[in-house]
N, C-alpha and C positions, 0 to 999 in steps of 0.2 A: 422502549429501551434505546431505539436508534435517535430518540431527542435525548437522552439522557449522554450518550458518547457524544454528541454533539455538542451541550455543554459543556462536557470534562474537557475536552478538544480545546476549547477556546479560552480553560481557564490554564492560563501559561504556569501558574505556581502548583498544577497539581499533574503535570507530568513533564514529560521533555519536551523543552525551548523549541524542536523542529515542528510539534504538533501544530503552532498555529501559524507556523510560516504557510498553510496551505487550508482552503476550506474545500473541506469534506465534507460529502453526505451520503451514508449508508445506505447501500441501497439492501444489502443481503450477510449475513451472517453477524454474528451480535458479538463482540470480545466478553471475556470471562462470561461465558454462558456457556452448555454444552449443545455444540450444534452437532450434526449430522456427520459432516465432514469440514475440515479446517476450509471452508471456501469461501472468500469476502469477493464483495463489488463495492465500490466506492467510485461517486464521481466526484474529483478531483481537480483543482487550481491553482494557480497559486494567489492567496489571499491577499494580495496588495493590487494586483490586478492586472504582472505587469504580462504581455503573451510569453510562453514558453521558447525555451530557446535548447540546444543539446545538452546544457548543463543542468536546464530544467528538468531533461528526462533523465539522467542518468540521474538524479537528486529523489524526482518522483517515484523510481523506483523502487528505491531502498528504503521507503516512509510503511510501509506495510508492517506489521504489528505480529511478532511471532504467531506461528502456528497454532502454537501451544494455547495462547488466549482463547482460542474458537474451542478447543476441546474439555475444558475444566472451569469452576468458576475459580480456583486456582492462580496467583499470580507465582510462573517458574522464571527463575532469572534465567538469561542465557546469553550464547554469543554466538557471533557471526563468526565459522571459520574460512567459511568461501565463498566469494560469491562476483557470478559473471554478468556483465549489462551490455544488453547486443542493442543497438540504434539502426532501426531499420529505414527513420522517417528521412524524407526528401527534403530539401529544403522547401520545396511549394507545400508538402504535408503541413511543417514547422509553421510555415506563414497561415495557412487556413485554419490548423486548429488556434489559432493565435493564441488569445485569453481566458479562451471557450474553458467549460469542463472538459476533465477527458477519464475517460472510463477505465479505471484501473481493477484488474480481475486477478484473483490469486492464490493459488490454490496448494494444497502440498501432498506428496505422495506418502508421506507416515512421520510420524512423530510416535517414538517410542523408543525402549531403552539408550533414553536422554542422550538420542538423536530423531532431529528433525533436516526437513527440508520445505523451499518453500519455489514456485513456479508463479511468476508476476506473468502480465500480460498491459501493455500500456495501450489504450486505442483510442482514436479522435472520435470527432460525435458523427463524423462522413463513415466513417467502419475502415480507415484505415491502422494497422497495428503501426505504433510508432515505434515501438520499443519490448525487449523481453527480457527477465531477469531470473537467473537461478542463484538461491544461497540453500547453504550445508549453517547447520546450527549444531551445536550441542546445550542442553538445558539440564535442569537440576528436579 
């Protein structure tokens, strides 16, 4: 299943245009499947190769795929009503994770009565957190 989102990912006319500004690879929770709990890992790039910069991570963070996906094989529309991007990394962080992957983890505390939330976690492949993000959704 995780080669299978890996080629949706890459084919640009079969979802949104941001999918393959970046290569991903799954490492845990499967979209439109029902998992356990909304909780993905993905190591994360950006696909042209160039190293990450603040813009990078505030961009990286919001690339995370509703909650909803992990819980139904179901596709719910929805939207982002809030959502906060805290940057923790250093500038030395910045330079060392350069062009590296970086392990994006992300989890949410309920999706139900068509609200969700989601809790990103952004971290270099050294175990430093670069970055963290919360958003509020409402779905259908």
């Amino acid at each position: 299943m995780a080669r299978e989102f890996d080629r949706y990912a890459r084919q640009k006319s079969h979802g949104p245009g941001w999918v393959v500004t970046y290569d991903q690879k799954l490492v845990k929770g499967v979209p439109f499947t029902v998992n356990e709990r909304p909780e993905a890992l993905v190591w994360i790039k950006e696909s042209d190769g160039r190293p990450i910069d603040r813009a990078s991570l505030f961009s990286i963070c919001d690339t995370p795929m509703p909650r909803t996906f992990f819980l139904s094989e179901d596709l719910r529309m929805g939207s982002t009503v809030s959502m906060s991007t805290y940057i923790y990394a250093s500038e030395q962080d910045i330079a060392e994770a350069g062009s590296d992957y970086l392990l994006l983890r992300v989890d949410g505390a309920a999706c139900r009565n068509h609200k969700t939330d989601s809790r990103v976690e952004l971290w270099s492949k050294n175990g430093a957190l670069l970055a963290t993000s919360n958003q509020i959704g409402f779905f259908r």
